[in-house]
C-alpha positions in Angstrom: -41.1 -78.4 18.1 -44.4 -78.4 16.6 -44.6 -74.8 16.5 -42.7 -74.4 13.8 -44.6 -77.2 11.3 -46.6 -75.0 8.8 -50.3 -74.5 8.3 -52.4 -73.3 5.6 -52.1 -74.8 2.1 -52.4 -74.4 -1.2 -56.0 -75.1 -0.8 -57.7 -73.8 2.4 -60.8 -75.5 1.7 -62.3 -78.5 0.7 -66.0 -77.3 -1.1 -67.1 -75.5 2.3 -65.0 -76.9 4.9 -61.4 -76.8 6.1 -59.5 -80.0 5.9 -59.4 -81.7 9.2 -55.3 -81.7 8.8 -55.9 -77.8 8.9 -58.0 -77.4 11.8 -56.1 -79.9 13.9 -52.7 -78.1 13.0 -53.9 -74.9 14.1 -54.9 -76.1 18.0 -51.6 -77.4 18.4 -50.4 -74.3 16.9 -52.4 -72.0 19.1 -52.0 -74.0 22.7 -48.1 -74.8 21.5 -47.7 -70.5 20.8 -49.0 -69.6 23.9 -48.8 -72.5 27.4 -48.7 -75.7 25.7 -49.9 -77.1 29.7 -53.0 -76.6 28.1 -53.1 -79.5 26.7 -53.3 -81.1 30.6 -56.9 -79.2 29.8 -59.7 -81.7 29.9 -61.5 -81.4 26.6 -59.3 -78.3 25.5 -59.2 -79.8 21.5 -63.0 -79.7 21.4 -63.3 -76.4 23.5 -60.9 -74.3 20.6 -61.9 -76.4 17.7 -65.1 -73.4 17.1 -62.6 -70.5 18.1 -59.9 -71.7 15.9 -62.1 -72.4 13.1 -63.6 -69.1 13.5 -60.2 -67.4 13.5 -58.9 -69.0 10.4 -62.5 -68.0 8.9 -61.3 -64.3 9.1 -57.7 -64.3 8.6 -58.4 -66.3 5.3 -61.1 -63.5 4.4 -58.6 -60.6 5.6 -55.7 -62.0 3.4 -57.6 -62.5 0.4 -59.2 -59.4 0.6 -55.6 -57.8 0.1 -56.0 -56.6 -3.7 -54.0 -57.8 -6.6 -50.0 -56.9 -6.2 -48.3 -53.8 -7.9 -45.8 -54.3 -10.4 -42.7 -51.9 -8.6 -40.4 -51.1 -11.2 -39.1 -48.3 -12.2 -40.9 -48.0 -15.2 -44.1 -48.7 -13.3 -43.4 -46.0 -10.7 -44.7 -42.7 -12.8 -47.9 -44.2 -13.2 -48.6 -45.9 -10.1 -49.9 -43.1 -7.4 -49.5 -45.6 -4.3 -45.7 -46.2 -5.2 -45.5 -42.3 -5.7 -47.0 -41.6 -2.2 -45.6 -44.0 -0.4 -41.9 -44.0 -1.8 -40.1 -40.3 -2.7 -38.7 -41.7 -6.1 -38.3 -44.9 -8.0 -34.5 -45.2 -7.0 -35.8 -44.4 -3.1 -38.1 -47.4 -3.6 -35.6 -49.9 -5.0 -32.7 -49.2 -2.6 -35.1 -49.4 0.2 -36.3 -52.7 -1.1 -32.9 -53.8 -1.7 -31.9 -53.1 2.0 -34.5 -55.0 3.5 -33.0 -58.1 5.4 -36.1 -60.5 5.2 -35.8 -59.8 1.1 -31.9 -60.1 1.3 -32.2 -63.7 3.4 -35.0 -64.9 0.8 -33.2 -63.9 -2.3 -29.8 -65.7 -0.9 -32.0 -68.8 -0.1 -34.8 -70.3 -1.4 -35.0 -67.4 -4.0 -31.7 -67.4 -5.5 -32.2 -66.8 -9.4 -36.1 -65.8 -9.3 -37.3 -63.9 -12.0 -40.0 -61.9 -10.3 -40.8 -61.5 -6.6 -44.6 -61.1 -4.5 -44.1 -59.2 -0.8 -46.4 -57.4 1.3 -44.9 -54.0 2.0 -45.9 -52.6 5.3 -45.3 -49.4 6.1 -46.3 -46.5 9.1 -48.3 -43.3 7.7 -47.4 -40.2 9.1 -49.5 -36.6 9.1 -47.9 -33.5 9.6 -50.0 -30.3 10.3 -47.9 -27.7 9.4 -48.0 -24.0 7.5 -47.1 -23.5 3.7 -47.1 -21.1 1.0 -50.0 -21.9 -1.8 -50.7 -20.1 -4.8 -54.0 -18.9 -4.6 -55.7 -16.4 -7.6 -52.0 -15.7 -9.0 -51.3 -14.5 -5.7 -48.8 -16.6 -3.0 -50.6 -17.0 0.5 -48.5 -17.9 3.2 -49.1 -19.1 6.5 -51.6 -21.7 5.1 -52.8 -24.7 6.9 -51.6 -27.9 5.1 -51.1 -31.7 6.5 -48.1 -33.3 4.5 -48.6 -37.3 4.6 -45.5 -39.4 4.6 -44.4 -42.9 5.0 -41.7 -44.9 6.9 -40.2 -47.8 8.4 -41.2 -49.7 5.2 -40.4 -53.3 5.5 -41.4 -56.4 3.1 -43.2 -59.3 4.3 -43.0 -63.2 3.5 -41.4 -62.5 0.1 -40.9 -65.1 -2.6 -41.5 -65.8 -6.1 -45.0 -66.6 -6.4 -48.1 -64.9 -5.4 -50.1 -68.0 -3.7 -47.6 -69.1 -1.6 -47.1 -65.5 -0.1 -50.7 -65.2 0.6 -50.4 -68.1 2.6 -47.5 -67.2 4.6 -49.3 -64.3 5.3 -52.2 -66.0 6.1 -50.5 -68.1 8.9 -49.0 -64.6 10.0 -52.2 -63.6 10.3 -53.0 -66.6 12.2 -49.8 -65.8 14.6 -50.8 -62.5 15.5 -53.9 -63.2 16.8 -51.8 -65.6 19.4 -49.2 -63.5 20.1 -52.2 -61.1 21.0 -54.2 -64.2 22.9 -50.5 -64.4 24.6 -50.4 -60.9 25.6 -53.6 -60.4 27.4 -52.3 -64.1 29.3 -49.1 -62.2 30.7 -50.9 -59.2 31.9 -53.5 -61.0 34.0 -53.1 -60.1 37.3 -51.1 -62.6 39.7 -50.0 -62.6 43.1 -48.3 -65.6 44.7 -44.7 -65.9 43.9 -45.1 -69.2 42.0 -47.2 -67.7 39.7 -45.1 -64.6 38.9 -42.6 -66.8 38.2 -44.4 -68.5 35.9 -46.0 -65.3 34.2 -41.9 -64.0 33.8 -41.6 -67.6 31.7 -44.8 -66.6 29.4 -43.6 -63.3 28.9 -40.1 -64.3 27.8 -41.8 -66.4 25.5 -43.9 -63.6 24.3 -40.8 -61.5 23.7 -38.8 -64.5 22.1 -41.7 -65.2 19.4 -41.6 -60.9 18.9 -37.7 -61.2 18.1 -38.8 -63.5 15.8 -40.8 -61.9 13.6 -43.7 -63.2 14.6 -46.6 -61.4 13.6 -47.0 -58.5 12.2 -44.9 -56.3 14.4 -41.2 -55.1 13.0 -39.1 -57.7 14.7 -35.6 -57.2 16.4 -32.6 -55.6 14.3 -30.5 -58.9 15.3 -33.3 -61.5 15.5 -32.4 -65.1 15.9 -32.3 -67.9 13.9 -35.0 -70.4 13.6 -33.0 -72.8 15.3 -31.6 -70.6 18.0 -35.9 -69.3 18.2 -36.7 -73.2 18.8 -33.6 -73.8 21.3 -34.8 -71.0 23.4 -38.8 -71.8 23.4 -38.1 -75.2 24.0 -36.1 -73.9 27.4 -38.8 -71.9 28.6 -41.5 -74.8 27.8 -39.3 -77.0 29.9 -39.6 -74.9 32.8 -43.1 -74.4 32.8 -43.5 -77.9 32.4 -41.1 -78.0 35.5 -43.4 -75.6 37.7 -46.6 -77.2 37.0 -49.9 -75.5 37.2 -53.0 -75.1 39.0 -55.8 -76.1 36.9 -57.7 -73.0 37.9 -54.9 -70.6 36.5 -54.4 -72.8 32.9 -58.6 -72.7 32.7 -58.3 -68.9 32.9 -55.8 -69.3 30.3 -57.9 -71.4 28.1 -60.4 -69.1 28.6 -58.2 -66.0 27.1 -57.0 -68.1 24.2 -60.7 -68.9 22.8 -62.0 -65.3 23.7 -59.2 -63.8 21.8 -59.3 -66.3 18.4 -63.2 -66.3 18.8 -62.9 -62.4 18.3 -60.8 -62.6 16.3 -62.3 -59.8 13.7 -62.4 -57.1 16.8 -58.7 -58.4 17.4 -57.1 -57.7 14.0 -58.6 -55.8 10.4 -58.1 -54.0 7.7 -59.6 -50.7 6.8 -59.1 -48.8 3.2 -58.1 -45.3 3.8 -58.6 -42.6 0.5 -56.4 -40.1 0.3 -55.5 -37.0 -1.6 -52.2 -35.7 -2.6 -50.3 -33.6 -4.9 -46.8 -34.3 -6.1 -45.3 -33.2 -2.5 -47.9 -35.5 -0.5 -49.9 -32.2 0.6 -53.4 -33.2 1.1 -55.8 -31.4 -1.4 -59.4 -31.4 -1.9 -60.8 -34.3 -4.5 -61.4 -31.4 -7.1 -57.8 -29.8 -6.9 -56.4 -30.5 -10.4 -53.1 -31.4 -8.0 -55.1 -34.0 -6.6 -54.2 -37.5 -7.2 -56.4 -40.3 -6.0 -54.4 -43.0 -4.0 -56.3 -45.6 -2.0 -54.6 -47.8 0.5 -54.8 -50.6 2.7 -54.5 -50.3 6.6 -54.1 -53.4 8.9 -55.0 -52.7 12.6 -55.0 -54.9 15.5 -56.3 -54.3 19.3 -53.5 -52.7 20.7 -53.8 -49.4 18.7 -51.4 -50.4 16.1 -51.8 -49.3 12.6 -49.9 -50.0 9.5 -50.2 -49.6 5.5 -49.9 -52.7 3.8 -49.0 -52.2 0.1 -48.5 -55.8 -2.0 -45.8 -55.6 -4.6 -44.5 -57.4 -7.4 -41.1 -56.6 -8.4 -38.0 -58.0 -10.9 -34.7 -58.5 -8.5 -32.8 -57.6 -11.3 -33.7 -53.8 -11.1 -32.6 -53.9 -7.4 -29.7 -52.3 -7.2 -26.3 -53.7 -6.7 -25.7 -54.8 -2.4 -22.9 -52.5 -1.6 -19.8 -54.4 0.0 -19.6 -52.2 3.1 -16.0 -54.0 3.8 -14.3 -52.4 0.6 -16.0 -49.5 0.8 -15.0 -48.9 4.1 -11.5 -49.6 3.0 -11.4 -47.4 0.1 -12.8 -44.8 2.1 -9.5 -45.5 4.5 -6.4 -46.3 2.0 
C-alpha cells in the first residue's frame, strides 16, 4: 500500500524548490490517507499539487522551528529548568522514558546498541487554582491564591539515534495530521441516503484505524496494531469503498475538504511558545520573585482545540534504568 512508502528526505529542498519525487509522494499520500476514489477525480493531481505544496511549506517551517534538543541526563537535570518543570525528578524522568513503548519498540529494533537517542517529548500542561500558605514579611499567609502547573501523559515521539532523521519523521507526522484532520471534517459532513452513510461508516473506520495507529500527533491506542495488521485492515476498508462506488458529486465535495484543509494548513496546526514562571514546587510566581525560574516551552495546537507541550530530548540509553521483568517479579512477589 502506498500509504505506508515514506516522504520527506534528508534534503527537503533542492535550492528553492521541492524535488518533484517529494511533491508527487505527498498527493498520493494525502488522496491514499483519506478516499483514494479520488483519484477517479478528473485533474485531482493538478488541483492538490498548490495545497500540498503549501502544506509541506509549513510543516517543514513548524518542525524546524522546534529548537535544538536537551541533553536529559541525570546530570543535566539540575540545571535544565524545562526538565525540572516538566518531570518531578531526574529518576521520575528516566523511568518514565524508559516505560514508553514507542522508545522500548525502537531501542529493541532499529536502535539496538545506540549510544545516544533524539525524541520529541510531548506532554499535556495542567493549571491548578488552588489556596496555599506563602511566607510573606516573615509572617505565613494562608489561604493564598496560587496556580500549581504540572505535566502528564508524557510520551516520546519518532525516537532514534540521530537528530535529522527524527526531524523528518516528525515532519511527515506533521504532514499526517493535517490528513487525519482533512479526514475528519470528510466524515462529519452531513449525509443522508443510506448508501452514503454506509460509505461515511467505511471513512470513519478508516479514520479510527489510522488513530490506533499512531498516526499523527494524538496518543494512539494502548494495544495499537502492527504495521502489517494497520495495512491488512485499510486495505479492507479501501476494497469496499472501491466496491460501493461513488457519485462524482460526493468525491468533488471531498476533494474540495482535502485542498481547503492542507491549503490552511497553518490555521489547521501550530506552534505557540508559552513563558512560564515557577519555583521549585511549579507555583507560578511573578518574573521578579527570587523563586522564580524562567522556563519557556513549546506548544503544538491543531483545530480541534488540542494542545500539547513538545519538549525535544537527547538522552544516553544507558542511564535508563533497567526494564523490570514483570514475570519474576510477579513470581517472587508469589513464592
Amino acid at each position: 500500500m502506498k500509504l505506508f512508502q515514506s516522504i520527506f528526505g534528508r534534503q527537503d529542498r533542492v535550492g528553492s524548490t521541492y524535488p518533484e519525487w517529494l511533491i508527487e509522494a505527498a498527493v498520493e499520500r494525502a488522496v491514499e490517507a483519506t478516499d483514494p476514489r479520488l483519484k477517479f477525480v478528473s485533474g485531482f493531481r493538478k488541483r492538490l499539487r498548490g495545497p500540498v505544496i503549501r502544506a509541506i511549506d509549513h510543516v517543514v517551517g513548524l518542525i524546524d522551528a522546534i529548537p535544538e534538543p536537551v541533553a536529559a541526563g541525570p546530570r543535566e537535570y539540575p540545571e535544565a529548568s524545562c526538565l525540572g518543570a516538566m518531570f518531578a525528578s531526574s529518576q521520575g524522568m528516566l523511568e518514565a522514558l524508559g516505560r514508553d513503548a514507542e522508545l522500548r519498540d525502537y531501542l529493541s529494533g532499529p536502535g539496538v546498541g545506540a549510544a545516544r537517542i533524539t525524541a520529541l517529548v510531548l506532554a499535556e500542561l495542567v493549571e491548578k487554582k488552588g489556596l496555599g500558605v506563602e511566607l510573606v514579611d516573615d509572617r505565613i499567609q494562608r489561604e493564598v491564591a496560587q496556580v500549581t502547573v504540572s505535566f502528564s501523559a508524557h510520551r516520546l515521539l519518532d525516537p532514534t539515534d540521530d537528530e535529522v532523521e527524527t526531524r523528518r519523521l516528525l515532519k511527515r507526522r506533521a504532514f499526517d495530521h493535517l490528513l487525519t484532520l482533512a479526514l475528519k471534517r470528510i466524515v462529519g459532513a452531513k449525509v443522508d441516503r443510506a448508501d452514503l452513510r454506509r460509505q461515511r461508516d467505511l471513512l470513519r473506520r478508516k479514520l479510527k484505524a489510522l488513530e490506533s495507529g499512531g498516526w499523527s500527533f494524538d496518543a494512539p491506542e494502548s494495544e495499537h496494531p502492527t504495521r502489517a495488521a494497520l495495512e491488512d485492515a485499510l486495505d479492507g476498508i479501501t476494497q469496499q469503498l472501491d466496491a460501493l462506488g461513488a457519485e462524482s458529486r460526493l468525491l468533488e465535495s471531498h476533494l474540495v475538504l482535502l485542498s481547503e484543509t492542507l491549503e490552511g494548513a497553518d490555521t489547521q496546526l501550530w506552534g505557540s511558545e508559552v513563558e512560564l514562571f515557577l519555583d521549585p514546587m511549579n507555583i507560578q510566581r511573578a518574573p521578579s520573585d527570587a523563586q522564580a525560574r524562567r522556563v519557556v516551552l513549546q506548544q503544538l495546537h491543531n483545530v480541534l482545540g488540542r494542545r500539547v507541550v513538545m519538549l525535544p530530548i537527547s538522552f544516553s540509553p544507558r542511564d535508563l534504568p533497567p526494564r523490570q521483568d514483570f514475570a519474576r517479579a510477579a513470581e517472587r512477589y508469589l513464592s
